[in-house]
C-alpha positions in Angstrom: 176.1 310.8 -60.3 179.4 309.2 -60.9 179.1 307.3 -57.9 175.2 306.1 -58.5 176.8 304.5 -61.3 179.6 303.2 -60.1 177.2 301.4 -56.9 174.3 300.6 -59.6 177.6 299.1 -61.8 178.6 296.8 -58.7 175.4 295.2 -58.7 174.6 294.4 -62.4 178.4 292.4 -62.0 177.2 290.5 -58.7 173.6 289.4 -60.8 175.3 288.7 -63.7 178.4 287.0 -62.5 175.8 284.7 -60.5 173.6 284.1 -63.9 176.6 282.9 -66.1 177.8 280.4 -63.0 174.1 279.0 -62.9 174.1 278.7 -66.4 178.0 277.0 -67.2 177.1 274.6 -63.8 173.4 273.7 -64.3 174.0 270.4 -65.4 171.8 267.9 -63.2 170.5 269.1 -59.8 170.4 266.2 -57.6 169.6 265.5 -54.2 171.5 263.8 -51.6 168.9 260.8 -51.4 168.7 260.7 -55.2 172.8 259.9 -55.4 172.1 257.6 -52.5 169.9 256.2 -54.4 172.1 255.5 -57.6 174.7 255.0 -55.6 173.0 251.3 -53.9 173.1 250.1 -57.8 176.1 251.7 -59.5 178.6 252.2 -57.2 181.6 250.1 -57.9 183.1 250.2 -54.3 179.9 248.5 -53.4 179.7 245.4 -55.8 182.6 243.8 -53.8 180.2 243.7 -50.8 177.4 242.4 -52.8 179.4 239.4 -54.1 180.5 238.5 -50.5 177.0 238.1 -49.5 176.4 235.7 -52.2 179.5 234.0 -51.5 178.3 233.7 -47.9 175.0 232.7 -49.3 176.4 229.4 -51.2 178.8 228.7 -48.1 175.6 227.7 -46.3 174.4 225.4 -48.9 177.7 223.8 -49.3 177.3 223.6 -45.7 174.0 221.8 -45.2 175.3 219.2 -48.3 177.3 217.7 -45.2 174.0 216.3 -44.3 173.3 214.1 -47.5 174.5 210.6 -47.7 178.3 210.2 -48.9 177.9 207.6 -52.5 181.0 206.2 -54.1 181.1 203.3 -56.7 184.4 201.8 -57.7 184.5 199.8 -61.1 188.1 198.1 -62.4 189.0 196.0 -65.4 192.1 194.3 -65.1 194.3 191.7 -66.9 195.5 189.0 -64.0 198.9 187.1 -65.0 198.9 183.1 -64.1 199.9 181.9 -61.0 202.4 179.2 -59.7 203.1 176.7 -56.7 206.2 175.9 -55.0 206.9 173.8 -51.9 208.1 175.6 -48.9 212.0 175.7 -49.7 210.7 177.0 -52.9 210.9 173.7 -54.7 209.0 171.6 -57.4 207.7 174.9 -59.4 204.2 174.2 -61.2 202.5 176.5 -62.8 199.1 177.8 -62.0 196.9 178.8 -64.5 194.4 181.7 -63.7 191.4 183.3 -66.2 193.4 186.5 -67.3 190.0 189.3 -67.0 189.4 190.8 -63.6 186.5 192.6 -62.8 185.1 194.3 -60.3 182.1 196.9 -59.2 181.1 198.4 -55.9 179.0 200.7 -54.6 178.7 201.8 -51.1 176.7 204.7 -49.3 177.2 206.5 -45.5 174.6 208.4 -43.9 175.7 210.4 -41.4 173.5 210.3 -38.1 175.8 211.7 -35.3 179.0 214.0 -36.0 179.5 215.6 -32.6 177.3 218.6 -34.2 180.2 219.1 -36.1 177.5 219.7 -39.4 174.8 221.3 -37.2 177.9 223.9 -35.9 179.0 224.4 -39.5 175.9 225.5 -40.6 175.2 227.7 -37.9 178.9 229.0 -38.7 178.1 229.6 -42.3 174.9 231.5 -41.6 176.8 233.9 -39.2 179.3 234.3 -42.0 176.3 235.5 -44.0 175.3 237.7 -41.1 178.5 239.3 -41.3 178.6 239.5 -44.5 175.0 241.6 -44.9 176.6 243.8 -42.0 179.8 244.6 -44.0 177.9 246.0 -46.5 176.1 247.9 -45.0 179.8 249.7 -43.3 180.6 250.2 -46.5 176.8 251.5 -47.9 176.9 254.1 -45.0 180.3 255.1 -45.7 180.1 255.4 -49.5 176.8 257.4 -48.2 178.9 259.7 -46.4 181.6 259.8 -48.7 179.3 261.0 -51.1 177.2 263.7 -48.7 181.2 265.0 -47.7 181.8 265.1 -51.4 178.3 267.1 -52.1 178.3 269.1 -49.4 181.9 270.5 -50.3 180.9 270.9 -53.9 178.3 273.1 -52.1 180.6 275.2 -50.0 183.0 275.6 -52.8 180.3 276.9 -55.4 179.4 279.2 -52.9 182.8 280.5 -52.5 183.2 280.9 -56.3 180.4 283.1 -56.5 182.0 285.2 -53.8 185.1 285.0 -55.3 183.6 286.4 -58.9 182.0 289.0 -57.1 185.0 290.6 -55.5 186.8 290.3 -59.0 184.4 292.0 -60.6 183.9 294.9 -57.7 187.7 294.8 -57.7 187.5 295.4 -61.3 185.2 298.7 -60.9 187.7 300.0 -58.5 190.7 299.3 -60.4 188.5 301.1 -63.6 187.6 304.2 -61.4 191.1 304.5 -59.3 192.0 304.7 -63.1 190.3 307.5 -64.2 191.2 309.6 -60.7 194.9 308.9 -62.0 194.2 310.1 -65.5 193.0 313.2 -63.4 195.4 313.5 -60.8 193.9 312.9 -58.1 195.2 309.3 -57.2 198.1 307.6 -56.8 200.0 304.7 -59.1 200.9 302.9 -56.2 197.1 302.6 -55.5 196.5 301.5 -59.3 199.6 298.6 -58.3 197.8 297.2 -55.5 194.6 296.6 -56.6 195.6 295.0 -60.2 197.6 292.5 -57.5 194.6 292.0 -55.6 192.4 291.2 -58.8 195.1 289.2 -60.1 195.1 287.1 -56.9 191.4 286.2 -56.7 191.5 285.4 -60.3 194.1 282.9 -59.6 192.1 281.7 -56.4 189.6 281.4 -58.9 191.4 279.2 -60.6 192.2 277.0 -57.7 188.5 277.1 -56.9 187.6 276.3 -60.5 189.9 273.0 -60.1 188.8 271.7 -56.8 185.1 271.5 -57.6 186.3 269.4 -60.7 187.9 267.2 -58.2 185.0 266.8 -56.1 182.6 266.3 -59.1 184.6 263.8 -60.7 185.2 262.1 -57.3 181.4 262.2 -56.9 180.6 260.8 -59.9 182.8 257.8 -59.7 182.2 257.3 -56.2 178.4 256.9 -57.0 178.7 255.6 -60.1 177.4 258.3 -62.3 178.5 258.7 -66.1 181.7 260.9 -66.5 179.6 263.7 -68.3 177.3 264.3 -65.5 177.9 267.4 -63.8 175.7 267.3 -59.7 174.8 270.2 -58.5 173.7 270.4 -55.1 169.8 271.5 -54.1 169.5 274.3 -52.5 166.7 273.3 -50.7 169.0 271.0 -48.8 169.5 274.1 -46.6 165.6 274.3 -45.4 165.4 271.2 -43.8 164.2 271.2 -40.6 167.0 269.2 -38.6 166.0 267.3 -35.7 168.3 268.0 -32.0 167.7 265.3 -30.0 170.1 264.7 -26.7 173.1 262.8 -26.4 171.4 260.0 -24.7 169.0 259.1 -27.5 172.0 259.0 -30.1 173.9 256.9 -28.2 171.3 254.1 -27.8 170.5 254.6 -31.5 174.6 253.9 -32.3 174.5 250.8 -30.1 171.7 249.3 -31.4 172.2 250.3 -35.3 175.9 251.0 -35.7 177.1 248.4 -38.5 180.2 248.3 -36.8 179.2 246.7 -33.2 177.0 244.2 -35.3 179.8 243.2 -37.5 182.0 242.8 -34.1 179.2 240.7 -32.2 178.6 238.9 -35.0 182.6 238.3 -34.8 181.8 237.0 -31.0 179.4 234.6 -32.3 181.5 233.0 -35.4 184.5 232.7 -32.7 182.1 231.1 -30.0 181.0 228.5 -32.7 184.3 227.6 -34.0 184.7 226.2 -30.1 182.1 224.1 -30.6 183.5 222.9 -34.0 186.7 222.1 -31.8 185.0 220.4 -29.3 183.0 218.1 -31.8 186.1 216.4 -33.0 186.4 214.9 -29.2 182.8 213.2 -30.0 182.1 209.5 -31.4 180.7 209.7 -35.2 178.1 207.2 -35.5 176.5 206.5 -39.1 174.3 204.3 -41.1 176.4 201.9 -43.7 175.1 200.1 -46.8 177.3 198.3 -49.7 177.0 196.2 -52.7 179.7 194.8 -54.8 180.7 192.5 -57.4 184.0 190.8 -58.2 185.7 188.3 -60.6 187.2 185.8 -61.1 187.0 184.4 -57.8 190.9 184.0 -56.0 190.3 182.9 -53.1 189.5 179.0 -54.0 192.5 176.8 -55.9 192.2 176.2 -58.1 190.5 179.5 -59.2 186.4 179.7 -60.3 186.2 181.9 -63.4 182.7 183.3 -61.8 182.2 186.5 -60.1 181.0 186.6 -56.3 178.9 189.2 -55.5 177.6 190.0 -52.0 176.1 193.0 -50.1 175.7 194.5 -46.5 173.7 197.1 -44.3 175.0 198.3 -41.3 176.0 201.2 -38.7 179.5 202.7 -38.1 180.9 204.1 -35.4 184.1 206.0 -35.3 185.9 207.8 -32.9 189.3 209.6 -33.3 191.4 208.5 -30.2 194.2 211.8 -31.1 191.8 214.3 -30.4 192.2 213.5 -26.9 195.7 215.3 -26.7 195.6 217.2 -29.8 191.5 218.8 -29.5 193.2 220.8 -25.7 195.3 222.7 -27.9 193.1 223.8 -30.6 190.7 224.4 -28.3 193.0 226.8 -26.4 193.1 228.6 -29.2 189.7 229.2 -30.3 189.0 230.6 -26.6 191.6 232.9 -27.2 190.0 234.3 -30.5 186.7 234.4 -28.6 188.1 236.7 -25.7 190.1 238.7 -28.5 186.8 239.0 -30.4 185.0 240.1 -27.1 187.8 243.0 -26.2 187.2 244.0 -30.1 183.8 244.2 -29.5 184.4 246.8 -26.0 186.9 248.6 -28.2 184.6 249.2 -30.9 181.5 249.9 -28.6 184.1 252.6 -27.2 184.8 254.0 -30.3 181.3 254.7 -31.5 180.5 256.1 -28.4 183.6 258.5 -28.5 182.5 259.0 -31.9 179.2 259.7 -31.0 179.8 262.4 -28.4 182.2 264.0 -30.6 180.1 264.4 -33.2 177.1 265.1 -31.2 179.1 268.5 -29.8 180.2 269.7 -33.1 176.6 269.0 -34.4 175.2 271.4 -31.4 178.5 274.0 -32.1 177.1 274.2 -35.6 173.9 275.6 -34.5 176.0 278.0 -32.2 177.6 279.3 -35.0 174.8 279.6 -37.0 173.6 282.4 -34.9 176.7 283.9 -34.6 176.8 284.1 -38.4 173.2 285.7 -38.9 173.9 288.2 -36.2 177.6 288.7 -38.6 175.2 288.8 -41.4 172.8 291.2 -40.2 175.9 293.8 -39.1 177.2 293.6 -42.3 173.7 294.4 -44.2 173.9 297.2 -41.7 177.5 298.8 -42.1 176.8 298.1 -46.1 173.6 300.3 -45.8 175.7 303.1 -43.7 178.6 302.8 -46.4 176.2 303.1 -49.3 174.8 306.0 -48.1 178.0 307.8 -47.3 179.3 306.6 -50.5 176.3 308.5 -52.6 176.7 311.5 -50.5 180.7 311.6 -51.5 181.3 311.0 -47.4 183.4 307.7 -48.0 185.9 306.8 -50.3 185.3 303.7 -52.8 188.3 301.5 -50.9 185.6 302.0 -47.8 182.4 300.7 -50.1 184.6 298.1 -51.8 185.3 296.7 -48.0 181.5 297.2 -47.0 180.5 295.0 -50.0 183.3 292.3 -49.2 182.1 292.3 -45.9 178.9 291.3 -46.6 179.6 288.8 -49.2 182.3 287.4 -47.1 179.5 287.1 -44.1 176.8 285.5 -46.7 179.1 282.9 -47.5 180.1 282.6 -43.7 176.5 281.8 -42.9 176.1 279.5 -46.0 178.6 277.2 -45.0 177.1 277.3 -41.5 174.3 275.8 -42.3 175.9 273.3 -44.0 177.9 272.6 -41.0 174.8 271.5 -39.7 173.7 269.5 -42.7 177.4 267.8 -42.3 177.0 266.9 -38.7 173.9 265.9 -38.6 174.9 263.6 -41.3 178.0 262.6 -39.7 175.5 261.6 -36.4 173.5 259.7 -38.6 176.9 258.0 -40.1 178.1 257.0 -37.1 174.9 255.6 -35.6 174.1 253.5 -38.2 171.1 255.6 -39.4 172.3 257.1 -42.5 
């Protein structure tokens, strides 16, 4: 009878030590695509990105500008002193008088019709800096993403463990109470007593630990996504029922190549270099461009004695201009930008390499996870089985409670094994998704 209650007693703790965590942690549940979600419009870490595109955005408009015609007017007032006359050996000094108010207004306008394609180059150059600049964020969205599914998928795990942990305290607990009534009669030891208030003291301070790193990971989670600070995630459990997809290796490594923000940001880096050539090479090119000019000035110098009138005259023309130093100085810079083109071409293989590396590891782990998976059911169903066998020994006073205390570990040991299987899974598969641009 003593050991009915004692089993019935082990039970009620494992219900109720789950209830009361349920009830402390129940604070939002949220899904993975929900914080995704908050995360495109709160999280701090992504604003950055945001502003970059914009700033990419207005580099192109500043960019077409160079197309518009160039307009400066001049306008000067100015107080002209009188003049004087001298022979040639600086002789027979006579004054010269000038009207004292100068004037003058002009106004001139350039079109420009042919720059080399220097314009034409640098707006193609700004809109592959706004390319690159929608890639970049998107790195950075899929790797606040995974941040944030690494971050919930731990707070998972770790809940888990806290509910195993609570449930050997408390089963440690009935031990230590019964071990404690066989001293009072004799028929166990002190020594036994010793041990197992060391092992509860232990888990409690594992606990503890446990207790502390999930309010790391929430807080992290909250701030990574953006969340208020009193917002408390807890994960869905229905996160482990998803049906997973396993395709091969092949068809995640075309998806990486063609989706991975990291091999467009480095062809987009191929393309910005190969157009910066063609900058260079535009400064070896004639500029042609349309002229036109009107201006007024006063009083008029050029005739002596000076005509206090003001001349005013106008022209319409085209320009042509051609810089005759980019012949031996356009060979070096050009040198240089074929450099940063091969350099951005050999970062573009290395990163190709990576992502497939990171593919294939990710891709085996992915599969290992399932392998484990079964390997922790079959754990799982042994345990049920040896904790059935135990129980029943137990009630018929054939085993000793240190042998049921182990049987129940066991089991709740191999539940939380299997638990964090499947979220193995969830984690790779998420990891795949990560690192082929599809997350």
């Amino acid at each position: 009878m003593n050991n009915h209650r004692l089993l019935t007693g082990l039970l009620a703790a494992a219900l109720l030590s789950e209830g009361v965590y349920a009830v402390a942690q129940s604070r939002r549940v949220m899904t993975m695509e929900e914080l995704f979600e908050i995360a495109e419009t709160a999280s701090v870490q992504l604003r950055p990105s945001f502003s970059g595109e914009e700033e990419a955005q207005r580099e192109i408009s500043v960019a077409r500008s160079a197309m518009l015609p160039d307009i400066t007017a001049d306008l000067s007032l100015s107080y002209i002193g009188d003049g004087f006359t001298t022979k040639r050996d600086f002789s027979d000094y006579q004054k010269a008088p000038i009207p004292h108010l100068g004037t003058g207004f002009s106004l001139n306008v350039t079109q420009p019709v042919y720059t080399g394609g220097a314009i034409t180059e640098g707006i193609k150059l700004a809109g592959l800096k706004l390319t690159a600049a929608r890639y970049a964020t998107e790195l950075q969205r899929d790797n606040i993403r995974f941040t944030l599914a690494g971050y919930y998928l731990d707070i998972y795990k770790y809940t888990n463990l806290m509910t195993v942990t609570e449930n050997n305290i408390a089963q440690a607990r009935m031990v230590l109470d019964e071990m404690r009534a066989r001293h009072e009669q004799g028929v166990a030891l002190k020594n036994d007593i010793t041990r197992y208030e060391l092992l509860v003291a232990n888990l409690e301070l594992q606990l503890v630990k446990i207790n502390n790193t999930l309010a790391i990971l929430n807080r992290n989670l909250s701030v990574t996504a953006g969340l208020p600070d009193l917002i408390e995630v807890v994960p869905d459990t229905a996160i482990l029922d998803r049906s997973l997809p396993v395709a091969d290796e092949d068809w995640w490594q075309l998806e990486a190549s063609l989706n991975a923000p990291s091999l467009k940001l480095a062809r987009t880096g191929v393309d910005i270099s190969r157009n910066a050539e063609s900058i260079v090479k535009s400064d070896r090119l004639p500029k042609v461009g349309l002229q036109a000019g009107w201006s007024v000035d006063g009083p008029i110098l050029v005739e002596v004695p000076p005509i206090d009138r003001n001349l005013s005259y106008w022209y319409v023309g085209v320009g042509v201009s051609y810089n005759i130093s980019s012949l031996y100085k356009t060979n070096k810079s050009l040198a240089k930008s074929r450099v940063a083109t091969r350099k951005a071409i050999e970062s573009l293989d290395a990163a190709a390499e990576n992502v497939r590396l990171g593919v294939n590891a990710d891709y085996v782990r992915y599969l290992e996870a399932y392998q484990e998976l079964k390997t922790q059911e079959k754990s799982v169903e042994l345990a049920e089985q040896n904790y059935a066998t135990t129980s029943t020994r137990y009630s018929a006073d054939m085993a000793l409670i240190t042998d049921m205390l182990d049987a129940a570990n066991s089991k709740l040991d191999a539940e939380q094994r299997l638990v964090n299987a499947r979220i193995n899974i969830i984690y790779y598969y998420y990891k795949l998704l990560f690192t082929t641009g599809k997350i």
